[in-house]
N, C-alpha and C positions, 0 to 999 in steps of 0.2 A: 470529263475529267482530263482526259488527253488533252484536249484544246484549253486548260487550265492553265497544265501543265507548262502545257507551248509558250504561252504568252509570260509565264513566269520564267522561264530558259530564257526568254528573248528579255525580257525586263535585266536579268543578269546581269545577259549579254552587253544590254544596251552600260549599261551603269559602268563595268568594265570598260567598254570602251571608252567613255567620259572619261572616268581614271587615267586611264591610260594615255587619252589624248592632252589632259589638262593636266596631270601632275594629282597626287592625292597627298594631305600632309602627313609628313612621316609621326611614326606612332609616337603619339606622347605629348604632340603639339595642340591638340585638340582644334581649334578656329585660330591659334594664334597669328599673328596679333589683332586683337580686337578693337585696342585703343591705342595713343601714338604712342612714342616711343622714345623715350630721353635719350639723351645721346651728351654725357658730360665731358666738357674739354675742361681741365683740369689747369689751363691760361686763360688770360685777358683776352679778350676781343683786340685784333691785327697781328698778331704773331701768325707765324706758320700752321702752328697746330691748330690753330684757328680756320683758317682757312681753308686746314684740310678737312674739317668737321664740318664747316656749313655749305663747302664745295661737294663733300660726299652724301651728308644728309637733304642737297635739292636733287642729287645726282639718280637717288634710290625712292626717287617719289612712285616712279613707274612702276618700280619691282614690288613693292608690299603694298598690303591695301589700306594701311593707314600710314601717316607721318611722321617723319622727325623729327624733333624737336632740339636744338642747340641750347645746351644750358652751360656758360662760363663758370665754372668753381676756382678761381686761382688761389694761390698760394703752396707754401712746402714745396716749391721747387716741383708742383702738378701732383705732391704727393696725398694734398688734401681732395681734389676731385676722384684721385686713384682709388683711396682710401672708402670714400663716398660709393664708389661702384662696388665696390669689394663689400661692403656692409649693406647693398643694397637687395633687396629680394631676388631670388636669379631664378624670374619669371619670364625672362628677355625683354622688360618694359624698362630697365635702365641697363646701357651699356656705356661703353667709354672710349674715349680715343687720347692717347699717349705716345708718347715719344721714346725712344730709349732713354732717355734721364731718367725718367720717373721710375723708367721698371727696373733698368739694370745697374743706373748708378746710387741714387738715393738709397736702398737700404744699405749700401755701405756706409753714407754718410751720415746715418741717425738711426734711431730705433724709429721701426715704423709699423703699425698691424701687420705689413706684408712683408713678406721679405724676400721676395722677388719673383723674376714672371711666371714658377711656376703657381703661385698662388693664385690663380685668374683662369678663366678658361679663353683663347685665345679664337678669334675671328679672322681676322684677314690684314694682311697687309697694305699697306696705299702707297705712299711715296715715300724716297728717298732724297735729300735733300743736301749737297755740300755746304760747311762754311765758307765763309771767306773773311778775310780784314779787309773794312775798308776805312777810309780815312775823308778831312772834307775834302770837297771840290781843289780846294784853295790851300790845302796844304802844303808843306816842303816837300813830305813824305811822298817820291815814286815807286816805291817800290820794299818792298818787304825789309832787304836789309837795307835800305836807307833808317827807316823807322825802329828798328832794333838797337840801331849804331847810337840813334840816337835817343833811346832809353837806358843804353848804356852808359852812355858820356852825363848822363842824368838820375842813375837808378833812384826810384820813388816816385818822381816827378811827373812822367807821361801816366794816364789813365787809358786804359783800355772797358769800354763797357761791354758786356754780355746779358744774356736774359741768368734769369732766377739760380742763386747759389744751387750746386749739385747737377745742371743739364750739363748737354754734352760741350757745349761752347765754355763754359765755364769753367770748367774739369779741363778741355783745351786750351783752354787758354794760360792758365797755372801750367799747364804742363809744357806749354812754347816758351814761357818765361824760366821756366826751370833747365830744359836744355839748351837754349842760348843764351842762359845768364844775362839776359835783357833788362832788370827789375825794373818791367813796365807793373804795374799798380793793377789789379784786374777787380773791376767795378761790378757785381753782380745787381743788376734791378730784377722787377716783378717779370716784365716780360717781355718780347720780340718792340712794341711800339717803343716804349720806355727806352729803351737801349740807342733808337733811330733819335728819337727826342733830346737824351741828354749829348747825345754828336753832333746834332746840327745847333743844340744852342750852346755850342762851347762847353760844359759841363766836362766833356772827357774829350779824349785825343786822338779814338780809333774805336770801333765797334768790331766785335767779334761775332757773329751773327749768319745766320743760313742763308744762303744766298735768295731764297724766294723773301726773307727779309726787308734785302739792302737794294733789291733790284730796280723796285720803283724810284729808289733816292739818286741809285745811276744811269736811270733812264732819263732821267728830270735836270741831272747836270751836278745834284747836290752833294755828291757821294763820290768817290774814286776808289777802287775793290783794288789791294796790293797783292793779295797772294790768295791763291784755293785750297781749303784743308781737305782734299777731298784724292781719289785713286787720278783721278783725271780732271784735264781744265775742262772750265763750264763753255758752252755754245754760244751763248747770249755773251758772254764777256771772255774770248777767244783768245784775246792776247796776255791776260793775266796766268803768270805762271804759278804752277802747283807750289808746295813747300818741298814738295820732293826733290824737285826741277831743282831747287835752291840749294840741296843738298841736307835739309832739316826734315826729320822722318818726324815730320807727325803730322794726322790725320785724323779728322773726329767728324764724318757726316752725321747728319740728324737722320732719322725715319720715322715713321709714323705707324701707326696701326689700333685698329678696331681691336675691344675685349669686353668681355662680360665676366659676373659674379663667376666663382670656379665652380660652383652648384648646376649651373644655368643647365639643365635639357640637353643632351644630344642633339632630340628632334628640331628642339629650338633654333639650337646653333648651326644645324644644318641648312633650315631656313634663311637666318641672315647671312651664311656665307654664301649662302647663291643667291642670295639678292644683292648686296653690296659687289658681288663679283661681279655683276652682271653692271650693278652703277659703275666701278672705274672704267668702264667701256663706254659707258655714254661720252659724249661728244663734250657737255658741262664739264666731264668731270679731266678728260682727256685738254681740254681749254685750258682750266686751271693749271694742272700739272705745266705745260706751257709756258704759262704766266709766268708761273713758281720757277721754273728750270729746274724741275723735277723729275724724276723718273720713275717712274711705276715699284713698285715693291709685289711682287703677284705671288703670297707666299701664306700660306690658308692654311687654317689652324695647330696642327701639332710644328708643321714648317716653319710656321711665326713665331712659336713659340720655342723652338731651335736657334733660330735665330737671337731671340733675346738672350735665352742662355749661355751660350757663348760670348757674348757682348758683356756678361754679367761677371766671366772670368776676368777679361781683360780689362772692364774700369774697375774691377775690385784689384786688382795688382799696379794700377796705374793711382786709383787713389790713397793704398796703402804708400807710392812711392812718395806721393809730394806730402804725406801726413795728413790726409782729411779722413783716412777710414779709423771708422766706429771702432774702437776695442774691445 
């Protein structure tokens, strides 16, 4: 009986220390995940968000034991993929990835099932991402106020394109034109490639766009970046000055971030935040940001979701200024 005993103390013991050495899943998660795991970007395929979705879901192959799967939902300015997650089962087999537009400007600009980021249950943050204007290769325009002067001495005439009515380029870009009385034309398409496409074939005059964007178009000769809307200039394009530098206070970077249904599991969400964490550290995912000229966002759940809220004050006071919020 004693030596029963023993071997079942020791069987315990041994099981214990498995847990202990291996991680056990927190209560409530049961085997999760068993099968892969959607992951809706709520734009087109080539934009930013884009890339931050299929850059983090090869990134996080290592950390879960099944995979990711990129699914494009565009439209509503990312509010219809938002939407999609938000009505999805919050099993943790579909999450989502979003920008601030989606979460903190759109429900000002329409009625939407959500009405902003606290309706979600928040994952992790990824990248942060400045605008910039750039204009073609071949333009007149060097420099920021060259191109203002000259939608001035024109108002209507110059087009500026941005991605989807309601992000945050778009909403900046109305909003440059409103404090420098510029009346440059602000061109909203579907999403980050559209925007490169109608600039280089003549369609519009200047693109308003994230700098992980327009970078390959100025790496390639095609593009020329006038001004950064961002706290600071970018590294990759050193000599372009801020709007601040210019003495014009506006700024509107992009960021990115992981979310699920607002139901989703504790246990669940504890899981993907330490997996995803563990991917923006991978070397893929750390490349990208690179590419992007981007900068980390390391700011996990209720953080992230801090973050948006505050962000949700200030383009609700900025879209009520130029006249696009919802009444």
């Amino acid at each position: 009986m004693r030596r029963s005993l023993g071997v079942g103390f020791a069987l315990v013991g041994f099981v214990a220390f498995l847990f202990a050495g291996f991680g056990v899943l927190p209560a409530g998660a049961g085997e999760y995940p068993t099968k892969s795991i959607t992951l809706i970007c709520p734009f087109p395929t080539g934009g930013t968000i884009d890339g931050n979705a299929r850059a983090i879901a090869e990134a996080v192959r290592k950390h879960l034991p099944r995979s990711v799967a990129v699914v494009n939902r565009p439209g509503g300015a990312g509010s219809i993929g938002v939407t999609e997650v938000m009505q999805a089962k919050p099993d943790g087999y579909t999450i989502g990835v979003s920008g601030v537009s989606s979460m903190s400007i759109a429900p000002h600009l329409t009625e939407l099932p959500y009405k902003g980021p606290e309706d979600f249950a928040h994952i992790i943050g990824l990248t942060v991402v400045p605008a910039v204007l750039a204009v073609n290769s071949n333009a007149p325009y060097k420099g920021l106020r060259e191109f203002l002067d000259a939608s001035k001495a024109a108002p209507g005439k110059l087009k500026v394109s941005t991605s989807a009515k309601g992000t945050n380029v778009h909403l900046g870009g109305i909003w440059l034109s409103t404090v420098t009385n510029a009346g440059f034309v602000v061109a909203p398409f579907t999403g980050g490639g559209e925007t490169i496409a109608a600039l280089l074939g003549g369609h519009v005059d200047a693109t308003l766009e994230t700098t992980a964007t327009v970078q390959p178009m100025i790496q390639a000769g095609k593009m020329r970046a006038v001004a950064v809307f961002g706290p600071q200039r970018v590294s990759a394009i050193p000599d372009v000055p801020t709007a601040k530098e210019l003495n014009i206070p506006v700024e509107f970077p992009a960021y990115y971030s992981l979310f699920a249904p607002k139901s989703t599991p504790e246990a669940v969400l504890t899981i993907l935040r330490d997996a995803f964490l563990k991917a923006t550290k991978e070397e893929l995912f750390l490349t990208f940001m690179r590419n992007s000229v981007a900068e980390p966002l390391p700011l996990i759940g209720n953080a992230m979701l801090n973050k948006l809220k505050a962000d949700y004050e200030v383009y609700g006071k900025l879209a009520e200024q130029v006249g696009l919020k919802t009444k």
